[in-house]
N, CA, C and O atoms as a GROMACS GRO file, in nm:
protein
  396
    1UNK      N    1 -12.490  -0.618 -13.625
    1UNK     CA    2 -12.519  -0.496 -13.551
    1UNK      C    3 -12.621  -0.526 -13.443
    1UNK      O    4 -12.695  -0.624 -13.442
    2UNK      N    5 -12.615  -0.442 -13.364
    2UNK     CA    6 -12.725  -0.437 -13.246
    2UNK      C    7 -12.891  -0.486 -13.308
    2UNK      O    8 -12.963  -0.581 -13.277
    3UNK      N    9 -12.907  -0.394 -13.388
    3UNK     CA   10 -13.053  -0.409 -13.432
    3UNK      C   11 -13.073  -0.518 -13.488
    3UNK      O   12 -13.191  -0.550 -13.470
    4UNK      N   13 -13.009  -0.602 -13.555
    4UNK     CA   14 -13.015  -0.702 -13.620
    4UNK      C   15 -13.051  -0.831 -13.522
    4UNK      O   16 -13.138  -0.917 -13.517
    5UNK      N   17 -12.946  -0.798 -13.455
    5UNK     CA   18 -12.969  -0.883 -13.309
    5UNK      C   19 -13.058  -0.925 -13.250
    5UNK      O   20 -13.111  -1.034 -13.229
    6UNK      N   21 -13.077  -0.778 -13.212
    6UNK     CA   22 -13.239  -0.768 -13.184
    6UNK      C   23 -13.354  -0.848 -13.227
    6UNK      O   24 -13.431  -0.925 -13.168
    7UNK      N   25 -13.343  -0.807 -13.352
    7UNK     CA   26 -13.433  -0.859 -13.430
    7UNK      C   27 -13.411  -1.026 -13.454
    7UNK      O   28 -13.501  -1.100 -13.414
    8UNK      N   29 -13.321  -1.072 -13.504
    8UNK     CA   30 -13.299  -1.228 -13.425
    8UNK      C   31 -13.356  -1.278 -13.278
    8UNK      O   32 -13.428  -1.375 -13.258
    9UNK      N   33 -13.319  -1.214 -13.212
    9UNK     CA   34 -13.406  -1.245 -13.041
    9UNK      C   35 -13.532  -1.278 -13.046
    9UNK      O   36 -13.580  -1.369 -12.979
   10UNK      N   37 -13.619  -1.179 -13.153
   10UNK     CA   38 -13.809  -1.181 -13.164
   10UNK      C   39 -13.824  -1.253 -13.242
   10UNK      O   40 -13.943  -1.249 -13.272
   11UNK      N   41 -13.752  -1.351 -13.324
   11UNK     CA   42 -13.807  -1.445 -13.400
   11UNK      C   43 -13.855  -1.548 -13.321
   11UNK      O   44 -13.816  -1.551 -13.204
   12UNK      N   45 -13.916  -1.616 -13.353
   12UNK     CA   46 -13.962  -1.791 -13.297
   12UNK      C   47 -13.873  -1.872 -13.332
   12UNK      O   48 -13.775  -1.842 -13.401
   13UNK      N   49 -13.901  -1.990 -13.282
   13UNK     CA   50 -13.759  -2.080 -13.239
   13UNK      C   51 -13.837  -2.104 -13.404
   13UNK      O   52 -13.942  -2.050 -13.439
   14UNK      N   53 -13.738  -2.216 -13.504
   14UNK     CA   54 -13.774  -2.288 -13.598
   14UNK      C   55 -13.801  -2.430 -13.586
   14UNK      O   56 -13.715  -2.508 -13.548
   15UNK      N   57 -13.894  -2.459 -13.611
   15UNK     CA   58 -13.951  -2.617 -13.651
   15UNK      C   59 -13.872  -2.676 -13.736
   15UNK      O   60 -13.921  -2.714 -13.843
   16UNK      N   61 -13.719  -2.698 -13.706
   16UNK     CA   62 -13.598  -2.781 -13.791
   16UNK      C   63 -13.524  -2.833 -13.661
   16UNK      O   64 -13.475  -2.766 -13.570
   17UNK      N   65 -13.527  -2.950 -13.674
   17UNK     CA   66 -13.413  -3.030 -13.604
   17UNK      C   67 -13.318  -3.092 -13.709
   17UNK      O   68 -13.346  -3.152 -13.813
   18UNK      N   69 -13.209  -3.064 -13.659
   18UNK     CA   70 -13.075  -3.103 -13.696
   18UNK      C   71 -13.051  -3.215 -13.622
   18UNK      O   72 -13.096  -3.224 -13.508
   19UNK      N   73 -12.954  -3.343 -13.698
   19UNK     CA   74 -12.935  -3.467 -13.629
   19UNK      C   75 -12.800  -3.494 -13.755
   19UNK      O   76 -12.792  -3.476 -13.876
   20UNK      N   77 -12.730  -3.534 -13.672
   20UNK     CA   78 -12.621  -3.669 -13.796
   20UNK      C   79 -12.625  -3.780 -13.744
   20UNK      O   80 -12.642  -3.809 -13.626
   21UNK      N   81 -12.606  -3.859 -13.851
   21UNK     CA   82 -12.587  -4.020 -13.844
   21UNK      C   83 -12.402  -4.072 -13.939
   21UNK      O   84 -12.315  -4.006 -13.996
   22UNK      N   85 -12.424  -4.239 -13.905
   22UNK     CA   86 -12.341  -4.252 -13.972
   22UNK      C   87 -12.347  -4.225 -14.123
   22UNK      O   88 -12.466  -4.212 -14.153
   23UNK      N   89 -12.252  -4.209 -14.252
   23UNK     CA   90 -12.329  -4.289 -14.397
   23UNK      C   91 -12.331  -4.408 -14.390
   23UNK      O   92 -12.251  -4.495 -14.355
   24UNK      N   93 -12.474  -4.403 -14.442
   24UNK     CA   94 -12.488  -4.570 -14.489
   24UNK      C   95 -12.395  -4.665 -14.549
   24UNK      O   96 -12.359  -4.774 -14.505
   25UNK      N   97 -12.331  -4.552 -14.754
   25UNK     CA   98 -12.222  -4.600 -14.847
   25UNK      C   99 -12.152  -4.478 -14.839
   25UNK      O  100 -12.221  -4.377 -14.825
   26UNK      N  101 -12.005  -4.463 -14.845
   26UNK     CA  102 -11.960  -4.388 -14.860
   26UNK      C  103 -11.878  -4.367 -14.706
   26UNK      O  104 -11.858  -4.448 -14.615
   27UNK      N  105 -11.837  -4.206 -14.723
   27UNK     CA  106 -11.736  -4.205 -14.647
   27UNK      C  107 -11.819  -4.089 -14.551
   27UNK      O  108 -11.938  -4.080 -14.581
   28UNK      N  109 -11.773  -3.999 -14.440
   28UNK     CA  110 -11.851  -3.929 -14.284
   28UNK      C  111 -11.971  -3.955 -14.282
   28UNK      O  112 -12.028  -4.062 -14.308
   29UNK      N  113 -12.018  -3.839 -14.247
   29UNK     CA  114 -12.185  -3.850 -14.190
   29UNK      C  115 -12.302  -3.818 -14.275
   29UNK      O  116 -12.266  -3.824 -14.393
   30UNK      N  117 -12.402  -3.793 -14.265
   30UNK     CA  118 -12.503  -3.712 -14.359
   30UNK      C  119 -12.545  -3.641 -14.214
   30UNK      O  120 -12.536  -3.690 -14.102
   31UNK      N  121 -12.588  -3.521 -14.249
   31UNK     CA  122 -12.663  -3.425 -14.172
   31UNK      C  123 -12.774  -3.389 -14.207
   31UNK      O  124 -12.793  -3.295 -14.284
   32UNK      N  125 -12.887  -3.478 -14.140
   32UNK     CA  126 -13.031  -3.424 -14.141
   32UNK      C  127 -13.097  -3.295 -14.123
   32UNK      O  128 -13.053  -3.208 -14.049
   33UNK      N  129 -13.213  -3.285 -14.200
   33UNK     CA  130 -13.245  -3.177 -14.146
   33UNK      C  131 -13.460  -3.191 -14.153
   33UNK      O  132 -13.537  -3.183 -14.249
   34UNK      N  133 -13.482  -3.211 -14.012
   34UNK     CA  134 -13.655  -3.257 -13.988
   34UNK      C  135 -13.711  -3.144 -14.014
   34UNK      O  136 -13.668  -3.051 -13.946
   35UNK      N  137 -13.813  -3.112 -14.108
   35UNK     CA  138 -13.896  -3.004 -14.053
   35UNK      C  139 -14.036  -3.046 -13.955
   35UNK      O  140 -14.146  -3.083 -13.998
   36UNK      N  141 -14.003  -3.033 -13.845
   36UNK     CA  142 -14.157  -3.051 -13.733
   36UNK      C  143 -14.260  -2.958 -13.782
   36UNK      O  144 -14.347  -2.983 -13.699
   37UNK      N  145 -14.299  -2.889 -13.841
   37UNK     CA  146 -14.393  -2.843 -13.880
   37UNK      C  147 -14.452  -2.866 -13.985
   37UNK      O  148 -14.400  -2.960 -14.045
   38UNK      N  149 -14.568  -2.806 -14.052
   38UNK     CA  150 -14.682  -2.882 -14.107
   38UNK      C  151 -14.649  -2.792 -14.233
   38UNK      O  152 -14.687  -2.833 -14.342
   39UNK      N  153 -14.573  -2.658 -14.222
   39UNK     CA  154 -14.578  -2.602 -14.356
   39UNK      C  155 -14.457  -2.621 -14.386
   39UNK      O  156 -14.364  -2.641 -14.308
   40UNK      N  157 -14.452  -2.611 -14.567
   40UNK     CA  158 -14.319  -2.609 -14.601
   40UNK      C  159 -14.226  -2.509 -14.569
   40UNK      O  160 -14.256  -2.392 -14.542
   41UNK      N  161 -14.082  -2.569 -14.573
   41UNK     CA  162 -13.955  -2.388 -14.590
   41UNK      C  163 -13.867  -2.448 -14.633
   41UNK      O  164 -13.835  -2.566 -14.641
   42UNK      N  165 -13.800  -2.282 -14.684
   42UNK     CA  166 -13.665  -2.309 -14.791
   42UNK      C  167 -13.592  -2.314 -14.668
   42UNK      O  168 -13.620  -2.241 -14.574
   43UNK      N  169 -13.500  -2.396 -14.665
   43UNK     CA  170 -13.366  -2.398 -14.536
   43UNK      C  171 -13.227  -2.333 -14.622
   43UNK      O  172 -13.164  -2.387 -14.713
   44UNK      N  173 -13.203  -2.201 -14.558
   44UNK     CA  174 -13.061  -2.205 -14.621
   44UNK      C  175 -12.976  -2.234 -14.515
   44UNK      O  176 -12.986  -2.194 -14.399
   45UNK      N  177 -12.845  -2.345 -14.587
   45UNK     CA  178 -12.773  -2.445 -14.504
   45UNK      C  179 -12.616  -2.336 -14.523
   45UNK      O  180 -12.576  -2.266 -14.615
   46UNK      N  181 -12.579  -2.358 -14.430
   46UNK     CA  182 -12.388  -2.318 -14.460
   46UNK      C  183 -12.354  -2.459 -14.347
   46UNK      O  184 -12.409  -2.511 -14.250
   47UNK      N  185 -12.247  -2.477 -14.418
   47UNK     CA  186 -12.189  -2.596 -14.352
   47UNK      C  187 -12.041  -2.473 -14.367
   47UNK      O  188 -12.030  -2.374 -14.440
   48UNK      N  189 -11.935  -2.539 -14.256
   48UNK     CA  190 -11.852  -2.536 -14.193
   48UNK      C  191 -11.744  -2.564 -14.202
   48UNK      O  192 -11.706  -2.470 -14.132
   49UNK      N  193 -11.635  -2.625 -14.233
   49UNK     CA  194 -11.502  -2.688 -14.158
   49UNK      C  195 -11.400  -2.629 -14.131
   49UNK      O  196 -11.325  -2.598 -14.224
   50UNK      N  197 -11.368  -2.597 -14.009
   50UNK     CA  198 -11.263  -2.502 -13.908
   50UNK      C  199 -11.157  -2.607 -13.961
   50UNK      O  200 -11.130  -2.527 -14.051
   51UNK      N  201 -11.098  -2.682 -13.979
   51UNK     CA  202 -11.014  -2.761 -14.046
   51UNK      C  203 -10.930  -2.718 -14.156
   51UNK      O  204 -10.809  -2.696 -14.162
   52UNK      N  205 -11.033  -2.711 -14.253
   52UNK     CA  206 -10.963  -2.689 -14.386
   52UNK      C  207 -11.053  -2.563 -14.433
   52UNK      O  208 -11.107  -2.554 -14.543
   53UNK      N  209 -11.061  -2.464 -14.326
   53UNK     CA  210 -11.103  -2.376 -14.363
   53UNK      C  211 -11.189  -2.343 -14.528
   53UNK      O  212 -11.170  -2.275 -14.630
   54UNK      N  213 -11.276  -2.423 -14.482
   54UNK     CA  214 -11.376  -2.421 -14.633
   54UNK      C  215 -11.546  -2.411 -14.571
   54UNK      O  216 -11.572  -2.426 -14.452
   55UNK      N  217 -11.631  -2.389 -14.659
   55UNK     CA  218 -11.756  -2.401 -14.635
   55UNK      C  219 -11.840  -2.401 -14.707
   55UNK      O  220 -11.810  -2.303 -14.775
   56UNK      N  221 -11.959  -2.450 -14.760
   56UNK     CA  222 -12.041  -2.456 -14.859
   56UNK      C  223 -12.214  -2.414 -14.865
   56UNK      O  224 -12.277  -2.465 -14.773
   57UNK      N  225 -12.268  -2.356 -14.928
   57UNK     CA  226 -12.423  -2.332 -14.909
   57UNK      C  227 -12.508  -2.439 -14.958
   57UNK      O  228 -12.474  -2.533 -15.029
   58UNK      N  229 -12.603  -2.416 -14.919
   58UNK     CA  230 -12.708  -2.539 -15.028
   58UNK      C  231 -12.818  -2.437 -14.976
   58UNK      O  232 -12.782  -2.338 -14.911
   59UNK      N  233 -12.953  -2.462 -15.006
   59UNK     CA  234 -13.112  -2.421 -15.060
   59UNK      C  235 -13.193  -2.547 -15.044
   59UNK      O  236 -13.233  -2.614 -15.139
   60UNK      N  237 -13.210  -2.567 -14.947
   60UNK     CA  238 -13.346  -2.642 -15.030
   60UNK      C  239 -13.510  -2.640 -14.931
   60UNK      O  240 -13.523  -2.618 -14.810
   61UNK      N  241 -13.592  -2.663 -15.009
   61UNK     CA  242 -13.694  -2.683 -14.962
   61UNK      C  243 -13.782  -2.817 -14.902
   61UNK      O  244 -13.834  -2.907 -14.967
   62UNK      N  245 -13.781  -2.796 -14.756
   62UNK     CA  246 -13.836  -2.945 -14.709
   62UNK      C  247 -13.982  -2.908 -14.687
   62UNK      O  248 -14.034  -2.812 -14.629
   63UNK      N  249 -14.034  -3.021 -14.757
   63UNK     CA  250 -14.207  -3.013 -14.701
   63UNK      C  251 -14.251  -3.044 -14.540
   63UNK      O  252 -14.203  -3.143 -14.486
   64UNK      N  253 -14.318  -2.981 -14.487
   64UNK     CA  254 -14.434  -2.990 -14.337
   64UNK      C  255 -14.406  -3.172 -14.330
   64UNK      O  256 -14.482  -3.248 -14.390
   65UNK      N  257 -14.284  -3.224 -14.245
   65UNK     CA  258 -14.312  -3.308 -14.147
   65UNK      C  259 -14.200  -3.398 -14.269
   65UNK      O  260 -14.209  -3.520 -14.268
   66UNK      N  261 -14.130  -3.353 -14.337
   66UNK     CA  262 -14.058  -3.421 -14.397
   66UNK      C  263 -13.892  -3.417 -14.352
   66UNK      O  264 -13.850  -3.334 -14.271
   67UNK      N  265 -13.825  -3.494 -14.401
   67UNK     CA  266 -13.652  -3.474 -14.380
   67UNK      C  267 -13.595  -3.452 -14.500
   67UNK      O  268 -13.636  -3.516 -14.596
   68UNK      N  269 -13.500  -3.366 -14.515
   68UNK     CA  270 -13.396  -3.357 -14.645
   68UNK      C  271 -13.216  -3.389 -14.524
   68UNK      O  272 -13.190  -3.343 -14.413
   69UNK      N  273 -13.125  -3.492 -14.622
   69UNK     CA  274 -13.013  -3.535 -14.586
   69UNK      C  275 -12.932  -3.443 -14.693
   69UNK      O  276 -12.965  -3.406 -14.806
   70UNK      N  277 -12.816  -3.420 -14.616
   70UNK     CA  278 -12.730  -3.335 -14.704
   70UNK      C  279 -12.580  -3.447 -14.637
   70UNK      O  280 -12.547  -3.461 -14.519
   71UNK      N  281 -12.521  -3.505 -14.754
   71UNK     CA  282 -12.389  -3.570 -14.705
   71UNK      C  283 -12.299  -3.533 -14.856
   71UNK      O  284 -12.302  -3.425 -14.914
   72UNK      N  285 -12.204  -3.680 -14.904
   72UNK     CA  286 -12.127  -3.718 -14.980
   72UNK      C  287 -12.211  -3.714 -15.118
   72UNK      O  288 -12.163  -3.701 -15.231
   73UNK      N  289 -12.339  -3.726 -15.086
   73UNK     CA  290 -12.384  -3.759 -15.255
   73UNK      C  291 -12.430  -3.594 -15.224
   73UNK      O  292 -12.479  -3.578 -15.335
   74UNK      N  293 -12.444  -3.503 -15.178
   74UNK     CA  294 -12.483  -3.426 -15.213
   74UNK      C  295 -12.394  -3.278 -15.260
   74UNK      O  296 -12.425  -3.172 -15.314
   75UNK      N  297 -12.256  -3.347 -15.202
   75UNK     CA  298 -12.115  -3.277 -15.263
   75UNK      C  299 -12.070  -3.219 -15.134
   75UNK      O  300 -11.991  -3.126 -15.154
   76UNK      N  301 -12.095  -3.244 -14.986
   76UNK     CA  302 -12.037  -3.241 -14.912
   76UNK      C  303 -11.989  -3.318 -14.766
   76UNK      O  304 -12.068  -3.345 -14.676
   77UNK      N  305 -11.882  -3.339 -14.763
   77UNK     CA  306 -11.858  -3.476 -14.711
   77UNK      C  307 -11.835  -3.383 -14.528
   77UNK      O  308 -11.758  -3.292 -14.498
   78UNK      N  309 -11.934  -3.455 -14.444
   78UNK     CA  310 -11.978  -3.412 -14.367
   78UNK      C  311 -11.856  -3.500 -14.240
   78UNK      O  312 -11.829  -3.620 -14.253
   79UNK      N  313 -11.797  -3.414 -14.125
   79UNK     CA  314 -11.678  -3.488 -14.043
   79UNK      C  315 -11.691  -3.435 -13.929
   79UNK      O  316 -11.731  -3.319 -13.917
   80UNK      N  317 -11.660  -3.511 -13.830
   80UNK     CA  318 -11.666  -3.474 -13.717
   80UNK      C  319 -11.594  -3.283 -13.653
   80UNK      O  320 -11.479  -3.252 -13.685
   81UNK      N  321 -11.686  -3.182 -13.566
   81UNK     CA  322 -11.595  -3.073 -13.539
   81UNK      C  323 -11.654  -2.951 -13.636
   81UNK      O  324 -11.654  -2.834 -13.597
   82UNK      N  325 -11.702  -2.989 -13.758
   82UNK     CA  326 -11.794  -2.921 -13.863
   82UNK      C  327 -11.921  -2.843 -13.791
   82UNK      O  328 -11.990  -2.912 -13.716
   83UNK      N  329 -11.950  -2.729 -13.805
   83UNK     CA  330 -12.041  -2.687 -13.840
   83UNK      C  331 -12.168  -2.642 -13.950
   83UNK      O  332 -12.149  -2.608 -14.067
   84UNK      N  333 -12.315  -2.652 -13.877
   84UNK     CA  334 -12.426  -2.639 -13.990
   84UNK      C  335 -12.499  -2.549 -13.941
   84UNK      O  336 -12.562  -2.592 -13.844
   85UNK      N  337 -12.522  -2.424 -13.971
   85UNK     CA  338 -12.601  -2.286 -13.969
   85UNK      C  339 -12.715  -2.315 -14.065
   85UNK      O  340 -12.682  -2.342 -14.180
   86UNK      N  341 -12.858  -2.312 -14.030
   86UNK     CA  342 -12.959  -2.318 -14.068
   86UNK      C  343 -13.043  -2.165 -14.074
   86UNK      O  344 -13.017  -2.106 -13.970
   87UNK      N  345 -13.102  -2.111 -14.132
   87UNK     CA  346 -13.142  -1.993 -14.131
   87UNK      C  347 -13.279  -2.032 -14.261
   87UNK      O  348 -13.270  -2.075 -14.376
   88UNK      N  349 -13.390  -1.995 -14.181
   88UNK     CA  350 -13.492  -1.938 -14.257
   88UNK      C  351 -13.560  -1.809 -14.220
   88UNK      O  352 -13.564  -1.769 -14.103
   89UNK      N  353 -13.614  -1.741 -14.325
   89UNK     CA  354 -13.695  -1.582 -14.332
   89UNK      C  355 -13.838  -1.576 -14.189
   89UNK      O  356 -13.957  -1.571 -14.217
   90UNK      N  357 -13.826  -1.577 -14.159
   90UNK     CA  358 -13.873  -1.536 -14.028
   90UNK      C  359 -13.848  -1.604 -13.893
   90UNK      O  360 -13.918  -1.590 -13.792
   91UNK      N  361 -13.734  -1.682 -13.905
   91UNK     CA  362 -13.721  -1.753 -13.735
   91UNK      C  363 -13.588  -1.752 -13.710
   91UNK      O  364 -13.505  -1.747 -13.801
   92UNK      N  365 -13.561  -1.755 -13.599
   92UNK     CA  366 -13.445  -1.760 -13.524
   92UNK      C  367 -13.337  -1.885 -13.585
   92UNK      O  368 -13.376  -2.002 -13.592
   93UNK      N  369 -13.215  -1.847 -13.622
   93UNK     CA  370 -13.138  -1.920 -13.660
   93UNK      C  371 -13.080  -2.058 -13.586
   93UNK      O  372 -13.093  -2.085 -13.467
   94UNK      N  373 -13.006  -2.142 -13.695
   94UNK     CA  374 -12.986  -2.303 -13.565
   94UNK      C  375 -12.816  -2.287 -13.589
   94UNK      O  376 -12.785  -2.283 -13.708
   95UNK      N  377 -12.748  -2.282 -13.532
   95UNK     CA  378 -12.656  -2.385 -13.566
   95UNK      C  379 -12.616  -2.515 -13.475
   95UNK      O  380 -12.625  -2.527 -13.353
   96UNK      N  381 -12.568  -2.609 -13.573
   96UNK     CA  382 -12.546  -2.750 -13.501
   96UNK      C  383 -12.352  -2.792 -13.533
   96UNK      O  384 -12.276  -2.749 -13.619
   97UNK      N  385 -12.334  -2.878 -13.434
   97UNK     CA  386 -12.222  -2.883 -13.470
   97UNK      C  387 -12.145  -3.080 -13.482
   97UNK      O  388 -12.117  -3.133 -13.375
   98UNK      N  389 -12.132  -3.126 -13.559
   98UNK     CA  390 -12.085  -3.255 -13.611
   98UNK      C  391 -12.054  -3.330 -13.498
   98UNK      O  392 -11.954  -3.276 -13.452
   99UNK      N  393 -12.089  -3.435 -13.421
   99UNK     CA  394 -12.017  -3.504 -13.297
   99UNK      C  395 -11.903  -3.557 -13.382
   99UNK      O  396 -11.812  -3.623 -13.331
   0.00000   0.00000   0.00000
């Protein structure tokens, strides 16, 4: 809705950068997720695939200046074209999308 919107617009950008790499073992990518800031947050993740029309949540909490990887060991096998929607309780939402 409008208001909601809105209210998305007045948030602050979030201190999360999104990045993929190759996997190290295993099979696609892992999708990082940095928190640049000094305090912790819960990241809720939705991943994507316009493909096979599927998508998955995860939760987790990264500490002030740390990284959490979400790939194959974490039960989702991350591929090029995919999308990752990041959303935490007071900032403006991310999404990133798989090179």
């Amino acid at each position: 809705s409008r208001e909601v919107a809105l209210a998305d617009a007045t948030q602050p950008e979030m201190p999360v950068r999104v990045s993929f790499r190759p996997a190290w073992m295993g099979q696609g990518m892992v999708a990082s997720f940095h928190n640049v800031g000094n305090q912790q947050l819960t990241l809720m993740i939705e991943f994507h695939d316009p493909n096979l029309k599927t998508s998955r949540d995860f939760a987790m909490v990264v500490e002030g200046g740390a990284t959490a990887d979400v790939g194959h060991p974490e039960g989702w096998l991350v591929n090029s074209g995919q999308s990752v929607r990041v959303s935490v309780s007071g900032y403006k939402s991310i999404t990133a999308f798989a090179p």
